[in-house]
ZABA-198876 format. One record per residue (C-alpha): y, z, x; residue number from 1; residue in one letter. Coordinates in Angstrom, 1 decimal, padded with zeros to 4 digits. Layout:
// ZABA-198876
      yy      zz      xx    i  aa
       Y       Z       X  NUM   a
...
***
This chain:
// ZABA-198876
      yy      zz      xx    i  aa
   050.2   098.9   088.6    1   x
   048.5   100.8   090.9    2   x
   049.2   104.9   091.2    3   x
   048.2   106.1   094.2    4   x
   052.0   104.9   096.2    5   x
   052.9   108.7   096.2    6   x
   050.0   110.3   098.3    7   x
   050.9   108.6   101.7    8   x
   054.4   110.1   101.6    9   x
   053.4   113.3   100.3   10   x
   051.4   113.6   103.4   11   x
   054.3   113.0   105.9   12   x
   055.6   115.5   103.7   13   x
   053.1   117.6   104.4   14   x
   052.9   117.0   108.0   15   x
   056.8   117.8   108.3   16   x
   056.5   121.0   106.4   17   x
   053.2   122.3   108.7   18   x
   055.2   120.9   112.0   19   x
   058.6   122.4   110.9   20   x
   057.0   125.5   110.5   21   x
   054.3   126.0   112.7   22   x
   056.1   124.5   116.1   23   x
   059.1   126.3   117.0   24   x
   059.1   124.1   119.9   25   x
   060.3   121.0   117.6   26   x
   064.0   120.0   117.5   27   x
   063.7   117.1   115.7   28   x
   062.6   117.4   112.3   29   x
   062.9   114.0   110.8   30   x
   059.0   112.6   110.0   31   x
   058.2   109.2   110.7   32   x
   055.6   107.2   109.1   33   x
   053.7   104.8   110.9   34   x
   053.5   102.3   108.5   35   x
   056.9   101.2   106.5   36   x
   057.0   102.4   102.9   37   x
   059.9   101.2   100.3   38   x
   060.7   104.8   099.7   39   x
   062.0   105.2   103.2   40   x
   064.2   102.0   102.7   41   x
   067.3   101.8   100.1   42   x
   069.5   099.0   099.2   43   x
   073.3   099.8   100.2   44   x
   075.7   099.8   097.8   45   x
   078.3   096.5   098.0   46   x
   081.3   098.8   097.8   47   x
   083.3   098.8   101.4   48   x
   083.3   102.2   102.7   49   x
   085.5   104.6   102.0   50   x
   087.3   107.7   103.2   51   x
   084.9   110.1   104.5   52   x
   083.0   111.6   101.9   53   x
   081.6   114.9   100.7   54   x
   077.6   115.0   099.9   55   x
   075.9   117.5   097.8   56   x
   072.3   117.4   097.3   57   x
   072.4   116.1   093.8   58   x
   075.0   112.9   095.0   59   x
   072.2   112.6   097.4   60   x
   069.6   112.5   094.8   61   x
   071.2   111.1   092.2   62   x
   072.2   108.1   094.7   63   x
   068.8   107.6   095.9   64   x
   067.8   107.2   091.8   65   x
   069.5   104.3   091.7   66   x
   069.5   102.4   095.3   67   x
   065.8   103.8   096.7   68   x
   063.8   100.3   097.4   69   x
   060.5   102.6   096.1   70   x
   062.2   103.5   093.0   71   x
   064.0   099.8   092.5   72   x
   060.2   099.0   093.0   73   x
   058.3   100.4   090.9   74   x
   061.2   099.6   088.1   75   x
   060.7   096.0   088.5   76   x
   056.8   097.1   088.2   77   x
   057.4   098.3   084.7   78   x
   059.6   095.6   084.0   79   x
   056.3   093.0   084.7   80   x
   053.9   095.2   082.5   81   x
   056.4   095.2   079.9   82   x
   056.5   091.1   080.2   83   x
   052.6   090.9   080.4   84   x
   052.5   092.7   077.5   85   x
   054.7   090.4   075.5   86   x
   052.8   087.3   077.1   87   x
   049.2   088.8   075.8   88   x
   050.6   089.8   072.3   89   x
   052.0   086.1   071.6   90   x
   048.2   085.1   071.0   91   x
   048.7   087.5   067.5   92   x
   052.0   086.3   066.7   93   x
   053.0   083.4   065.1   94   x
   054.3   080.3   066.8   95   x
   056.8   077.8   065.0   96   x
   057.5   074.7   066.8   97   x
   060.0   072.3   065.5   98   x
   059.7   068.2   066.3   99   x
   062.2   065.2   064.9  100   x
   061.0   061.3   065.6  101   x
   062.3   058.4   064.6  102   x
   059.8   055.1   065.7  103   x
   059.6   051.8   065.0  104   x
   055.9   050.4   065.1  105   x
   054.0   047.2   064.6  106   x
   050.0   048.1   063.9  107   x
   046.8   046.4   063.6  108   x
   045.2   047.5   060.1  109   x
   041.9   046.4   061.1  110   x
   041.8   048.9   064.2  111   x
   042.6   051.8   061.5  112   x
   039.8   051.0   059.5  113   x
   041.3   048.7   057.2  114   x
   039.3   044.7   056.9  115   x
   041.2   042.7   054.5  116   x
   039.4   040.0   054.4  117   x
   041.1   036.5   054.5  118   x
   044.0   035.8   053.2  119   x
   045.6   039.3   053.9  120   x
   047.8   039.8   057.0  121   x
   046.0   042.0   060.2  122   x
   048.7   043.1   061.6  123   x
   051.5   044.7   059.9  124   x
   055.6   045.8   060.6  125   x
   057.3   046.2   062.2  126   x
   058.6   048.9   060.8  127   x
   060.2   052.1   060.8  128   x
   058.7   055.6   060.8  129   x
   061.0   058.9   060.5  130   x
   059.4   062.4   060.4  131   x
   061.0   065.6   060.5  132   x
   058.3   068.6   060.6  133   x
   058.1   072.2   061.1  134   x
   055.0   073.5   062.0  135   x
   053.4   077.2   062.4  136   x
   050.0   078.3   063.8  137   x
   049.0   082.1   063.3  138   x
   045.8   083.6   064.8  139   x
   044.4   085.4   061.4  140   x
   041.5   087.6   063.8  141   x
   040.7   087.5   067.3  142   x
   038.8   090.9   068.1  143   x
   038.8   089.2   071.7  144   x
   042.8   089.4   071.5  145   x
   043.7   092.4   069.8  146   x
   041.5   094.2   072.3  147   x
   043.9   092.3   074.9  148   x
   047.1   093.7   073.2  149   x
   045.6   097.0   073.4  150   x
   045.1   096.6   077.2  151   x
   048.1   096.0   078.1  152   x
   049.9   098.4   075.6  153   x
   047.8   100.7   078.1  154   x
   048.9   099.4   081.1  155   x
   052.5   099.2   080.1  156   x
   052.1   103.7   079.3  157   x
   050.6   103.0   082.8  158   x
   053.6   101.7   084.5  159   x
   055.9   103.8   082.6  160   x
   054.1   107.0   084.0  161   x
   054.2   105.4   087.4  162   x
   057.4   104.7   087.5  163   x
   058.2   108.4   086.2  164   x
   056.0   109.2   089.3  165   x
   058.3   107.1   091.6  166   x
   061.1   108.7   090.3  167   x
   059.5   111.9   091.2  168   x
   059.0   110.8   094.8  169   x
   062.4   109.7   095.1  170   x
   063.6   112.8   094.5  171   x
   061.3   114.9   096.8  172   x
   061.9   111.8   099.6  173   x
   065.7   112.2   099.1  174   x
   065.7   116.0   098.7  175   x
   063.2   116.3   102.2  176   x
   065.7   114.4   104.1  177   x
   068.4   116.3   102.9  178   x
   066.9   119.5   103.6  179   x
   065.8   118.0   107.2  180   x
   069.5   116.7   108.1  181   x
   071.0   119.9   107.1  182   x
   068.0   121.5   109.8  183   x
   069.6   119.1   112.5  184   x
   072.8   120.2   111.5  185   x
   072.1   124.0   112.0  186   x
   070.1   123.3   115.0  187   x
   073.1   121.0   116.5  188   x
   075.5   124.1   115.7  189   x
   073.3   126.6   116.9  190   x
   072.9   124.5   120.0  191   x
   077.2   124.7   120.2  192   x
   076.7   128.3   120.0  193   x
   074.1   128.9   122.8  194   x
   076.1   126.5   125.1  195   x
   079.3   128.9   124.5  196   x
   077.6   131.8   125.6  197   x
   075.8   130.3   128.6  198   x
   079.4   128.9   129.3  199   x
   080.2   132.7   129.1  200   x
   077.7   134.1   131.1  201   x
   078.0   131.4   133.7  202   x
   081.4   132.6   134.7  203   x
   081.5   135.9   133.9  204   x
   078.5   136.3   136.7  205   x
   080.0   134.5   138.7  206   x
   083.4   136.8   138.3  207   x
   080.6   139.4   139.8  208   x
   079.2   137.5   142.7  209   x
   083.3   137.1   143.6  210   x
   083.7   141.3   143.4  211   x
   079.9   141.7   144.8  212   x
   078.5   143.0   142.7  213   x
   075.8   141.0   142.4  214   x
   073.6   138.2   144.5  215   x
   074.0   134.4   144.6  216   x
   071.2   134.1   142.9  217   x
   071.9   135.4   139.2  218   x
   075.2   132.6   139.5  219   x
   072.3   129.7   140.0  220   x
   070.2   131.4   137.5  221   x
   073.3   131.5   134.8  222   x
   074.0   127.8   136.1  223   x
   070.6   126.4   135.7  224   x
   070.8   128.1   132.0  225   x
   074.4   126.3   131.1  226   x
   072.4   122.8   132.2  227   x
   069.8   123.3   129.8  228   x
   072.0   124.7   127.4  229   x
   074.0   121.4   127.6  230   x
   071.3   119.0   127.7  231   x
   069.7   120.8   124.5  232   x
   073.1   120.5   122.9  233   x
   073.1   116.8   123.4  234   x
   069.9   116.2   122.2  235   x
   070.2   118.5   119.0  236   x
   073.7   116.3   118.4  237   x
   072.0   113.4   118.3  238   x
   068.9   114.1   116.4  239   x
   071.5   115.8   113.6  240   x
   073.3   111.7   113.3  241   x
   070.0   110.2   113.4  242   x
   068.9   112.4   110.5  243   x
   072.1   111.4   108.7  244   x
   071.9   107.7   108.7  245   x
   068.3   107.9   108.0  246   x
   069.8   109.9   104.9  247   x
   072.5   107.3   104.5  248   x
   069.9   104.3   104.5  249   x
   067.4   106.2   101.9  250   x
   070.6   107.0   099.2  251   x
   071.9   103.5   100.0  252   x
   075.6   104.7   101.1  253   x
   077.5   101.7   101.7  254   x
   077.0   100.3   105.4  255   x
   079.3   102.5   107.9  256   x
   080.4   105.0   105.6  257   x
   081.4   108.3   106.8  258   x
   080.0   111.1   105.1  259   x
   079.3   115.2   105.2  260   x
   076.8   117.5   103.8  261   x
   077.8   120.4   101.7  262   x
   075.4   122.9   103.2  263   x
   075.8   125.5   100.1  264   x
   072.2   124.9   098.6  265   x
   071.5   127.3   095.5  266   x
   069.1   130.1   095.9  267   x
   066.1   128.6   094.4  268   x
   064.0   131.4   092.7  269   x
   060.5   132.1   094.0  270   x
   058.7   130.5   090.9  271   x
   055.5   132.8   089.7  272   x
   053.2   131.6   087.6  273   x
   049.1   131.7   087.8  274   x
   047.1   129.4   089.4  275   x
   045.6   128.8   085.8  276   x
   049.1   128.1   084.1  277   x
   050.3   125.6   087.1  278   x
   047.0   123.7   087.1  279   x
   047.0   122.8   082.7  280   x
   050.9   122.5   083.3  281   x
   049.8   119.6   086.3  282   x
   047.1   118.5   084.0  283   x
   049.3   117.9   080.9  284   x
   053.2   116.6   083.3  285   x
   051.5   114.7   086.2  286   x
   052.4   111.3   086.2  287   x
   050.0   109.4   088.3  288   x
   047.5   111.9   086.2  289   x
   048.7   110.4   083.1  290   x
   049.0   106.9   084.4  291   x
   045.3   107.1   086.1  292   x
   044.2   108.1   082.2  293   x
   046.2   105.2   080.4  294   x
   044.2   102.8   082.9  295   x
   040.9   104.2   081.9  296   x
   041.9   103.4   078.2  297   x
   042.9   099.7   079.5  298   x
   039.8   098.9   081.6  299   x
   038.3   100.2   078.5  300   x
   040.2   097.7   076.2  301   x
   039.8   095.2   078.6  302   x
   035.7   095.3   078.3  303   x
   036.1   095.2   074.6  304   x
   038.3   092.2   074.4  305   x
   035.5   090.4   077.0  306   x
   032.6   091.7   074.7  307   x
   034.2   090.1   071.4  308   x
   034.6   086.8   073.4  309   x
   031.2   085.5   071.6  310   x
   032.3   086.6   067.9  311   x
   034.3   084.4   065.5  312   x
   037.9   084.1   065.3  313   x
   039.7   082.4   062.1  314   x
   043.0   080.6   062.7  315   x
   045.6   078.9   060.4  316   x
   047.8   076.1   061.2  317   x
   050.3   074.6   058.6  318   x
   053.0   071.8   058.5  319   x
   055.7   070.9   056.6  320   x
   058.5   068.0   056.4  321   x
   059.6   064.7   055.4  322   x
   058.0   061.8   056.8  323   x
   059.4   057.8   055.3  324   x
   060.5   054.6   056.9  325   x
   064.1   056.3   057.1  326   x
   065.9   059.4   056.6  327   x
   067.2   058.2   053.7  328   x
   063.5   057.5   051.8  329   x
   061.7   060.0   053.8  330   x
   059.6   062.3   051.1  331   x
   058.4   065.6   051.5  332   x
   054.8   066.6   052.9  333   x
   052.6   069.6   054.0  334   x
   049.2   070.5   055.6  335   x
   047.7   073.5   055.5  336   x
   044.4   073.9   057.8  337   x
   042.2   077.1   058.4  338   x
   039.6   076.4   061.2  339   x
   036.6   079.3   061.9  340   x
   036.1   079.0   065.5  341   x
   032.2   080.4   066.4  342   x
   031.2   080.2   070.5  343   x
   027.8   079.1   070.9  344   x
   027.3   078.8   074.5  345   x
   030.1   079.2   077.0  346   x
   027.9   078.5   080.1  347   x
   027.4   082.2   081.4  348   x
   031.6   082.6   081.4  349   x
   031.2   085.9   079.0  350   x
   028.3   087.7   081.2  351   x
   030.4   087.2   084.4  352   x
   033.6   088.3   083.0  353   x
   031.3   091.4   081.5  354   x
   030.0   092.1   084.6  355   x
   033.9   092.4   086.1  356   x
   034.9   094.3   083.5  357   x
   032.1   097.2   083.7  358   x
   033.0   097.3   087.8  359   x
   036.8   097.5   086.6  360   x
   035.9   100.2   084.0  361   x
   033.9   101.9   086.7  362   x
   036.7   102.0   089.6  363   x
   039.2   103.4   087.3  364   x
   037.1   106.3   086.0  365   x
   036.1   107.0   089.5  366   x
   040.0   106.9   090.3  367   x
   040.7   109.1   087.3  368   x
   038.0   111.6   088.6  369   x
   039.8   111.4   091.9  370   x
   042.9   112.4   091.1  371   x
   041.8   115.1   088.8  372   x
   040.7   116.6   092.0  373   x
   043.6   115.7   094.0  374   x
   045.7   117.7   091.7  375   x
   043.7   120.6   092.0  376   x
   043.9   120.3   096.0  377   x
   047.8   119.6   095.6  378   x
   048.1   122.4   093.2  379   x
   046.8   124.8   095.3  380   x
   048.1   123.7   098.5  381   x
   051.9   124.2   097.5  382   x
   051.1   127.4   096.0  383   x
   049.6   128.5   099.4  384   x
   052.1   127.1   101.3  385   x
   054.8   128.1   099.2  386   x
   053.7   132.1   099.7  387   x
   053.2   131.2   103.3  388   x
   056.5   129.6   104.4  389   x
   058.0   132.9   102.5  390   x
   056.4   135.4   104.5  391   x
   057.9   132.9   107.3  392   x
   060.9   133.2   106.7  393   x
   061.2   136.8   106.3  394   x
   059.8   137.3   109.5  395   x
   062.0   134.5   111.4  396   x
   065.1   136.3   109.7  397   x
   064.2   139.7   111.3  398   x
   063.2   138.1   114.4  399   x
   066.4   136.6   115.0  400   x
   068.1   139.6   113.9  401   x
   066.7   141.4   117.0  402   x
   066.5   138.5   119.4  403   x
   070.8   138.7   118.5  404   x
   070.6   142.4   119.1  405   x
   068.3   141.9   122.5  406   x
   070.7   139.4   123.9  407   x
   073.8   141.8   123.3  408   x
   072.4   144.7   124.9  409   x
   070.6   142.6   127.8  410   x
   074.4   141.2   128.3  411   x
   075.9   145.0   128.6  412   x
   073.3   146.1   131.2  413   x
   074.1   143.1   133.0  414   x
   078.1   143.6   133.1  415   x
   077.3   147.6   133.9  416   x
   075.4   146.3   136.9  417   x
   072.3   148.1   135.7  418   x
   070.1   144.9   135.6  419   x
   070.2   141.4   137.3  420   x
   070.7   138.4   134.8  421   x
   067.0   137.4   134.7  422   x
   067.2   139.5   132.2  423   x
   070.1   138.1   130.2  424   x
   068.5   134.8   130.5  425   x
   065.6   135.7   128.8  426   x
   066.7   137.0   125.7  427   x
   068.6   133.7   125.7  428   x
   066.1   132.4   125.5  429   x
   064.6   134.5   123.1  430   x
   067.5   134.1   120.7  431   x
   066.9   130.4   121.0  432   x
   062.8   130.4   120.0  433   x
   064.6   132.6   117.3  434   x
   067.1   130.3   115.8  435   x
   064.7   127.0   116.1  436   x
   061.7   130.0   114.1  437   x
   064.5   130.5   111.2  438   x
   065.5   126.6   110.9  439   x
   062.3   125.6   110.7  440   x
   061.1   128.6   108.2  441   x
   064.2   127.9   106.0  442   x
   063.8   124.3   106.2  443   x
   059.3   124.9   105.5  444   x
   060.2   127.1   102.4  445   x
   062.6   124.6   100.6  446   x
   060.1   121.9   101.0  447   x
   057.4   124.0   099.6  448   x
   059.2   124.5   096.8  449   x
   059.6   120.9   096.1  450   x
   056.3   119.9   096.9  451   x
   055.1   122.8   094.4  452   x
   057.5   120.8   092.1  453   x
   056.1   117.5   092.7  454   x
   052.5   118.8   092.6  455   x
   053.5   119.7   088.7  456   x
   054.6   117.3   087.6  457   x
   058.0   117.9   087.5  458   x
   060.5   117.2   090.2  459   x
   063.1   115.3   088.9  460   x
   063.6   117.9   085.6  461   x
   063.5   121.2   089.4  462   x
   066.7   119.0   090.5  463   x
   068.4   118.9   087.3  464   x
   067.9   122.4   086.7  465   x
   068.4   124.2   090.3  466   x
   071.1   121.9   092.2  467   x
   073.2   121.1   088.9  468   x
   074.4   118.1   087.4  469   x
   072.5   115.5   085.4  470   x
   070.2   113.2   086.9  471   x
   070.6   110.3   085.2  472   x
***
C-alpha cells in the first residue's frame, strides 16, 4: 500500500493555515483541493435525521473515524494485505483435499501393458470401481516461499502503519474543518455585530443632519457603510453553512440533518519540547515513517524469495483410502511420495524478475530516504509555525482590543460634534481588519498545533487527551 496519501492534504492544510493567517482580507476560510481526495468525502450514516443536534469536536472526530471515505479506505487497504498474506503463506501450509467416486469401467488390458496371448480375454469388465481417498500435500522447504511469507508479513506491518497514518489524517481533516467552521461562525457573528452598529450609526447621524448639526454628507457616508456592512454579513452567513455541510459530508451526518457546534474548545497548552526530542519522538511514532521502513524490509524479502527461485525445494504428497469394486469390498490403501524439485533452466524468467526486484528494492529505499527528510522539514515547520501563529495571536488580540477602544471614542467625538463621521467610519473599519486578524490568528494557532501533532506522530492519542472522550 502506498504511504505517501497524507502529504497532499497536509499541504492544503498548510496552505489554509499560511492563508488564514497571513490574509486578513480572507472571509472564507474553508480550503479546496483541486483534485478530489477520499478524505474530503464520508459516507452518511443510514439513520433518518434527527432533532437538531449538538456537535463537539470529539463527536466530530470520532464520527469522521468511522464514516471518512479516506479512513474506510485505507481499512479495506489493510484488510487486502492481510488476505495477500494468507494467499502467499498457503504455499507453506498443508492442503488436504477430500475426493469420493464410484465408476463402472470396461478396459483394454493390452493398452495398460498387459499381452495375454491367445486364449485370454483383451478386454475386460465391466466392472465397478469405488474409491474413497484423502489426500495431503505439504511444501517441506521453499526458501523461494518463505522469503514470500516474510514479504508480505512486511507489507501487512506496512498497511497497518498506513492505516494508523489515515487515522491520523482523519483526525487533523475532521479537526481543520471544525476549527475552520467555527472561524465562519465567529466571522458570520461578528459580521451581525458590525451590521448593528452601522445600523446605529446610520440613524443616529442622520438624527444630526435632522437637528443640523451636521452635513448630508456624513448620512451617505454612514449609508454607504450599512450597505457594505449588510452585504458582508450575507456573504459571511453563507460561507459559515457552506463550512458546515462540508463538515457534515466529511463526519458523514445523516443527509439533511440539523446540527450545531459547541464552540467551547479546551485551552490546548503550548507544548515545549526541543527540536531534538520532537524529531527521535517523529522518528520512533510516525506512521508513514514506520510503514516506509516495513516496505524496505519487504522489497528486501521480496529479492530474496526471487534469488532462491534457482535452489531446490522438497515436497511431500500422501494419500490414503479405500479403493474395491464396492463399498462393501473396498480395502484400505496409501501412498506416500517425496519429490526434490531442482530448476535447471527457466528461460531467463529468474534474471528478469531479479532485475525488478533490485529497481523495487531501490525505489523504496529511495522513498524511505525521502521521507526521513520530510519528517525533518515537517518537524520543523509546525514548530515554526506553531511559535509564529502565537505571537499572532497575541498581537491580533491587542489589536482588536484598541481597534474596540478607537471605534468608541471615534463614535463620542462624532455625537459631541467635534469630528465628522469619516472618522467613525474608519475605525469601523479598523475594528473589522481587527476581528477578521483575531479569527484567522485563533483559527492559524489551533491548526498549528495539530499539524505539530500530526508531524509526530501522534494525532489521534492529542484528540483523546485534549478534547476528552475516547476515540475509539
Amino acid at each position: 500500500m502506498e504511504i505517501r496519501f497524507h502529504s497532499l492534504l497536509t499541504g492544503f492544510l498548510l496552505c489554509a493555515l499560511c492563508n488564514g493567517t497571513t490574509s486578513a482580507q480572507t472571509h472564507n476560510q474553508t480550503f479546496a483541493p483541486s483534485a478530489k481526495s477520499p478524505f474530503l468525502g464520508g459516507v452518511p450514516d443510514s439513520a433518518p435525521p434527527s432533532e437538531p443536534v449538538q456537535l463537539t469536536i470529539a463527536d466530530a472526530i470520532h464520527r469522521a473515524l468511522e464514516h471518512n471515505l479516506g479512513g474506510i479506505e485505507a481499512e479495506s487497504g489493510l484488510e487486502h494485505a492481510q488476505g495477500t498474506r494468507w494467499a502467499t503463506l498457503s504455499e507453506l501450509l498443508p492442503h488436504v483435499n477430500a475426493s469420493l467416486s464410484e465408476a463402472r469401467r470396461k478396459s483394454n488390458l493390452e493398452a495398460f501393458g498387459f499381452p495375454l496371448g491367445p486364449g485370454f480375454p483383451r478386454v475386460v469388465g465391466p466392472f465397478n470401481v469405488f474409491d474413497a481417498r484423502i489426500s495431503v500435500t505439504q511444501t517441506a522447504f521453499d526458501l523461494s516461499a518463505i522469503n514470500d511469507a516474510r514479504a508480505e508479513n512486511h507489507n501487512v506491518a506496512a498497511a497497518r502503519h498506513s492505516y494508523r497514518s489515515a487515522r491520523d489524517l482523519v483526525v487533523l481533516v475532521s479537526a481543520n474543518l471544525y476549527l475552520q467552521t467555527l472561524a465562519a461562525g465567529a466571522r458570520a457573528e461578528t459580521s451581525r455585530a458590525q451590521l448593528s452598529t452601522a445600523d446605529a450609526l446610520y440613524n443616529q447621524a442622520r438624527d444630526l443632519r435632522q437637528n443640523g448639526i451636521i452635513a448630508g454628507i456624513d448620512v451617505t457616508r454612514a449609508g454607504v457603510r450599512l450597505s457594505t456592512d449588510r452585504q458582508r454579513k450575507t456573504a459571511a452567513e453563507n460561507d459559515f453553512e457552506k463550512s458546515k455541510l462540508q463538515l457534515a459530508r466529511v463526519i458523514g451526518l445523516p443527509l439533511g440533518q440539523s446540527f450545531a457546534l459547541i464552540d467551547q474548545l479546551p485551552s490546548v497548552p503550548f507544548p515545549v519540547m526541543s527540536l531534538e526530542n520532537a524529531l527521535a519522538g517523529a522518528y520512533r511514532d510516525r506512521p508513514d515513517y514506520l510503514a516506509a521502513q516495513e516496505l524496505v524490509r519487504a522489497a528486501e524479502a521480496k529479492r530474496a524469495a526471487v534469488a532462491a527461485e534457482v535452489l531446490p525445494s522438497l515436497h511431500v504428497t500422501a494419500d490414503y483410502g479405500t479403493i474395491g469394486l464396492t463399498r462393501r469390498t473396498a480395502l484400505p490403501t496409501f501412498d506416500v511420495v517425496g519429490g526434490l524439485q531442482i530448476p535447471i533452466f527457466q528461460g531467463g524468467r529468474t534474471h528478469g524478475r531479479l532485475l525488478e526486484a533490485d529497481a523495487d528494492l531501490r525505489r523504496r529505499r529511495a522513498e524511505a530516504a525521502d521521507l526521513r527528510a520530510q519528517v525533518d522539514y515537517d518537524v520543523r515547520s509546525a514548530l515554526l509555525d506553531l511559535k509564529s501563529t502565537s505571537e499572532q495571536l497575541q498581537a491580533a488580540t491587542e489589536a482588536r482590543d484598541l481597534a474596540g477602544q478607537q471605534l468608541v471614542q471615534s463614535r463620542d467625538r462624532f455625537a459631541a460634534g467635534v469630528a465628522d463621521n469619516l472618522e467613525v467610519i474608519q475605525a469601523q473599519e479598523a475594528v473589522t481588519l481587527a476581528n477578521e486578524q483575531y479569527i484567522s490568528a485563533l483559527y492559524g494557532f489551533n491548526v498549528s498545533k495539530a499539524l505539530l501533532a500530526q508531524s509526530l506522530g501522534t494525532a489521534e492519542e492529542a484528540v483523546q487527551k485534549f478534547f476528552g472522550g475516547s476515540i475509539r
